[in-house]
C-alpha positions as CSV (number, residue, x, y, z in Angstrom):
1,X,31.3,177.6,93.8
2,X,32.1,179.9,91.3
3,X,32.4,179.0,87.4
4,X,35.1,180.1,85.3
5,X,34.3,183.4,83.7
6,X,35.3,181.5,80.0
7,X,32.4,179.3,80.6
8,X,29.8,181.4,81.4
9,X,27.7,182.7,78.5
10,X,28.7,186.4,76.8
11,X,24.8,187.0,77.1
12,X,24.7,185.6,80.4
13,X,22.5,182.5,81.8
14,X,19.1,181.3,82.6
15,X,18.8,181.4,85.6
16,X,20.7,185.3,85.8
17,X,18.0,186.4,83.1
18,X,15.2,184.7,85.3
19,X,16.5,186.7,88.2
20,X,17.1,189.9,86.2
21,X,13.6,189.8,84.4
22,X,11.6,189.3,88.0
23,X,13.4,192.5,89.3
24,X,12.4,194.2,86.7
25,X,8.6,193.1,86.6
26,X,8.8,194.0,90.6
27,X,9.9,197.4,89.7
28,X,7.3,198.1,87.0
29,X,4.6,196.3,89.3
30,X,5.6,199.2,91.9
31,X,5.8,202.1,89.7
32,X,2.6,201.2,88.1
33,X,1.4,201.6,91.7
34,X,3.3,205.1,92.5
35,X,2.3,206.1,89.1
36,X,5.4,208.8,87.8
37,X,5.7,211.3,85.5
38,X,1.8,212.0,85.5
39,X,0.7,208.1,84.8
40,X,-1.3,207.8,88.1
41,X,-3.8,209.5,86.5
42,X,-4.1,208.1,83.1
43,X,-5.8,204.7,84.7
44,X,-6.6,202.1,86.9
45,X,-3.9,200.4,88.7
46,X,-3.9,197.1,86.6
47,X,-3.3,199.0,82.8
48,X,-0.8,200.9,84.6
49,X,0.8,197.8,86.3
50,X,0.6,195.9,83.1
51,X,2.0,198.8,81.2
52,X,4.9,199.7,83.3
53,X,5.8,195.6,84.0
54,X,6.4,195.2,80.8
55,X,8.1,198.2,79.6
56,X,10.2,197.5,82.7
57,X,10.9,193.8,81.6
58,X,11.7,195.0,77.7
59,X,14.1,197.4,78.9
60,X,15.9,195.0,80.9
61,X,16.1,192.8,78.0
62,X,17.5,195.6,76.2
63,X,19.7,196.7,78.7
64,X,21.1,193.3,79.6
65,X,22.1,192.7,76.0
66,X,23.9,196.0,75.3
67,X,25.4,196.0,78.6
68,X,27.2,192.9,78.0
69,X,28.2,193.2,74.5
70,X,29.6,196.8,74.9
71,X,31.1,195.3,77.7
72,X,32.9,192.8,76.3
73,X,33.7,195.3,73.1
74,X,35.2,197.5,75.8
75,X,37.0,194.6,77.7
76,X,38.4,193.8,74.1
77,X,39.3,196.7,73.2
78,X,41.2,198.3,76.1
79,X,38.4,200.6,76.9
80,X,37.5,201.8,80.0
81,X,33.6,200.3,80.7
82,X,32.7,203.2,82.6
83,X,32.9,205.4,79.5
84,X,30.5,203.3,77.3
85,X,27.9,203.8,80.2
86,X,26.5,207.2,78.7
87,X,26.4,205.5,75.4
88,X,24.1,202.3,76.5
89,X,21.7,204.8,78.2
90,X,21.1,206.9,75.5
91,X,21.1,204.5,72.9
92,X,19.0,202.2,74.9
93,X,16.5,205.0,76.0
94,X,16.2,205.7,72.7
95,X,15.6,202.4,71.2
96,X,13.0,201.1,73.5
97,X,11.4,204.7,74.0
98,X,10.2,205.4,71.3
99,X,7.9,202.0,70.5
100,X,7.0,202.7,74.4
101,X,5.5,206.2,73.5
102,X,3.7,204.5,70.5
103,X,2.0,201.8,73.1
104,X,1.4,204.6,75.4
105,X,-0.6,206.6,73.3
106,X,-2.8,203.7,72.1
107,X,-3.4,203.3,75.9
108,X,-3.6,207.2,76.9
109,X,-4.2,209.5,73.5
110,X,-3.8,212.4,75.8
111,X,0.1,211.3,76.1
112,X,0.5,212.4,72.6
113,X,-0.2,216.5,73.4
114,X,0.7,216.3,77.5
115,X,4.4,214.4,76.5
116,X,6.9,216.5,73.3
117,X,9.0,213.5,72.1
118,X,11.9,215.3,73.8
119,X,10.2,215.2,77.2
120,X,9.5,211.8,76.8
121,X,12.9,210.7,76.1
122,X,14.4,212.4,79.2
123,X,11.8,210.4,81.2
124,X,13.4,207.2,79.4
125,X,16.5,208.4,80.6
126,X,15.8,209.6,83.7
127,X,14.4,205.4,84.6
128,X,17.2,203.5,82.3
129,X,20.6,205.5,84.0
130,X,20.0,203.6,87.4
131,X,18.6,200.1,85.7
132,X,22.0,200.3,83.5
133,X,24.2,201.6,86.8
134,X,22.7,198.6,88.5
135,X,23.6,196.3,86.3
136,X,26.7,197.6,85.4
137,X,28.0,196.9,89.2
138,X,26.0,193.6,89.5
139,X,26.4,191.8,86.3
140,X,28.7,193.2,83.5
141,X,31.2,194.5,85.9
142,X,32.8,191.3,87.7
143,X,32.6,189.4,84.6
144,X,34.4,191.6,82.4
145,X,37.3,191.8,85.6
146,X,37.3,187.9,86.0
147,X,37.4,187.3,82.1
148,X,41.0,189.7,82.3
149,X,42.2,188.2,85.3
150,X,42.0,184.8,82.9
151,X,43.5,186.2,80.4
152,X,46.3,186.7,81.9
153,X,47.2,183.6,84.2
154,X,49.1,180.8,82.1
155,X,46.9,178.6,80.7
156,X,49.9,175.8,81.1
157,X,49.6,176.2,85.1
158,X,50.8,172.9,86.6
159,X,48.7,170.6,87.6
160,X,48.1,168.9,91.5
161,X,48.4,166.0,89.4
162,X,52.3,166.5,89.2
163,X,52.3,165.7,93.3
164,X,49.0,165.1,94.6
165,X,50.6,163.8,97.7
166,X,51.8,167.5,98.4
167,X,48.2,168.9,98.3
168,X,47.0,170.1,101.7
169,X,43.7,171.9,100.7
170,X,42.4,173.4,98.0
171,X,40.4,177.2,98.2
172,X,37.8,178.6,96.1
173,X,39.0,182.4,95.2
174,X,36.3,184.3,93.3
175,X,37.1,182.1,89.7
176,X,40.3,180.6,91.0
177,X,41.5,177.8,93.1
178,X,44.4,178.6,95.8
179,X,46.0,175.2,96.0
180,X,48.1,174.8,99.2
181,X,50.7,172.1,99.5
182,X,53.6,171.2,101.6
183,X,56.0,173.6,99.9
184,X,53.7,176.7,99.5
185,X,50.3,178.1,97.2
186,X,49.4,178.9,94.0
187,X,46.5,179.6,91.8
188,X,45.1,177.3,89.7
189,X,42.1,178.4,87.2
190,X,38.5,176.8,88.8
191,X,36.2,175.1,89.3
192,X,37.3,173.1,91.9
193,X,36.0,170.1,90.8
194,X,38.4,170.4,87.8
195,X,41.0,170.9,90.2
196,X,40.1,167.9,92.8
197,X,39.9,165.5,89.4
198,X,43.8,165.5,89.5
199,X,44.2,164.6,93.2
200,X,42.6,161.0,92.9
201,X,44.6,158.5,95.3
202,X,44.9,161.4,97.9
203,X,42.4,160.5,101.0
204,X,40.1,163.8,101.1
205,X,37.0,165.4,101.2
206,X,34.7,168.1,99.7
207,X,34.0,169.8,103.5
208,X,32.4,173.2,101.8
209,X,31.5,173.8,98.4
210,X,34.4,176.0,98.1
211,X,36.9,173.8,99.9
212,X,38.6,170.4,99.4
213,X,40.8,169.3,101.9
214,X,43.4,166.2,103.1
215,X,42.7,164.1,106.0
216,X,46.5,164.7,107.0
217,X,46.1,168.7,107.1
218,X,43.8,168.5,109.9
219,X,44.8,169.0,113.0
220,X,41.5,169.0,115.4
221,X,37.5,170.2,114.9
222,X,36.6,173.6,116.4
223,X,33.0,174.2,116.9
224,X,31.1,177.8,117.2
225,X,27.5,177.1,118.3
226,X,26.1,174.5,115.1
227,X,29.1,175.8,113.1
228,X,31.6,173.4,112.7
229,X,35.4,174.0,111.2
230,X,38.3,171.8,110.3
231,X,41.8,173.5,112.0
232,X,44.4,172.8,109.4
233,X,48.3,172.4,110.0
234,X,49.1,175.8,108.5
235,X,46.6,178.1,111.2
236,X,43.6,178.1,108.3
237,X,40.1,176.9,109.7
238,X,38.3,175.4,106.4
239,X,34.7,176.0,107.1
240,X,32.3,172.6,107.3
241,X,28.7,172.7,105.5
242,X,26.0,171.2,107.3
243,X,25.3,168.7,104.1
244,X,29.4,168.0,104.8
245,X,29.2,166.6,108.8
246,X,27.2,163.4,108.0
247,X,29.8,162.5,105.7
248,X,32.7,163.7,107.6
249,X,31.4,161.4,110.4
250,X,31.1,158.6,108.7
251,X,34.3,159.0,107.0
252,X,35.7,159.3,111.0
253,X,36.4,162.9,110.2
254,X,34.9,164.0,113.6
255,X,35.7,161.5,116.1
256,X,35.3,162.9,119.8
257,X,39.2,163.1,120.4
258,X,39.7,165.5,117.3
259,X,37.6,168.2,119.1
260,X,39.2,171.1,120.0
């Protein structure tokens, strides 16, 4: 279930900073292995692994904060993201580059005459324009879309509340929720369970944690191998989670004449 984009943290959360900082320590861990730009040959494997986890790790701390403000700057400002790219990588490269040349000649004194300043910098360049690429497309990118798309949908959308009786089902769509009644859809903003809070009376079930739907919109229980789905009255199959079909069969949900 997705979250809606207002809610999520401009610096993003745990758990995507947990994720983000292991790739990164994977990376370094297998480019302190490969050993680039000459650095198989200044050490053992662990210094180099060490070295290049955490320079890796830093850097997508770095990264991950200038990404998303400049993002959001950009969002804010009308500015196309794509254009503020060449701007984090340089500035980032930069900024963590030259500490990292620092620790790397405490480790390596022969990095000081075998690496000019300039050549080290396009090395820092050369690793932070796919990191930043990366996260660009993974992270920044559908947040700074969503947090538009919010913008611009009235926050005074009505409510399922006005005539829960209506509701049909109710669809997860990246941060919204298509609400489908007798008379037609909309979009509501998410979560669901936001959405489902206004529909109380109304006999229903969570069946996926992206769907919600009426007991009277089903029509009959297809199968497809363990797979089970709920055939609705408007052609839609609402897909069933296998944490769902204990409760849908004690709720009579999938009683032997409902299968299709």
């Amino acid at each position: 279930m997705s979250a809606q984009a207002s809610d999520t943290p401009l610096l993003g959360t745990a758990r995507e900073w947990v994720v983000d900082l292991g790739v990164a320590v994977g990376i370094g861990v297998l480019l302190g292995l490969m050993g680039p730009f000459g650095s198989f040959f200044n050490d053992g494997p662990l210094v180099r692994i060490a070295y290049w986890a955490g320079s890796l790790a830093c850097g997508m701390a770095l990264i991950g904060v200038l990404a998303r403000l400049i993002g959001e700057a950009a969002r804010r400002l009308g500015w196309p993201y794509w254009a503020m790219i060449p701007l984090i990588v340089l500035v980032g490269s930069f900024v963590q580059g030259a500490p990292l040349r620092l620790v790397a000649i405490a480790l390596w004194p022969q990095v000081a005459d075998a690496v000019s300043p300039l050549a080290w910098y396009g090395q820092c360049v050369a690793i932070t324009t796919p990191l930043v690429l990366a996260y660009y497309f993974i992270r920044v990118r559908p947040l700074t879309h969503a947090r538009t798309r919010e913008a611009l949908v009235p926050k005074s959308a009505p409510s399922p509340a006005a005539d829960p009786g209506a509701v049909l089902y109710l669809k997860m769509e990246d941060h919204y929720v298509r609400v489908r009644t007798e008379h037609g859809s909309r979009l509501e903003m998410g979560p669901l369970s936001r959405v489902t809070a206004g529909l109380s009376g109304v006999e229903g079930l969570h069946v996926h944690r992206s769907w919600w739907v009426a007991r009277r919109a089903i029509q009959g229980v297809e199968r497809d191998g363990r797979n089970l789905r709920l055939r609705l009255v408007d052609g839609q199959a609402a897909p069933v989670s296998r944490a769902s079909v204990a409760k849908l069969r004690e709720a009579g949900w999938l009683a032997p004449e409902k299968l299709a």
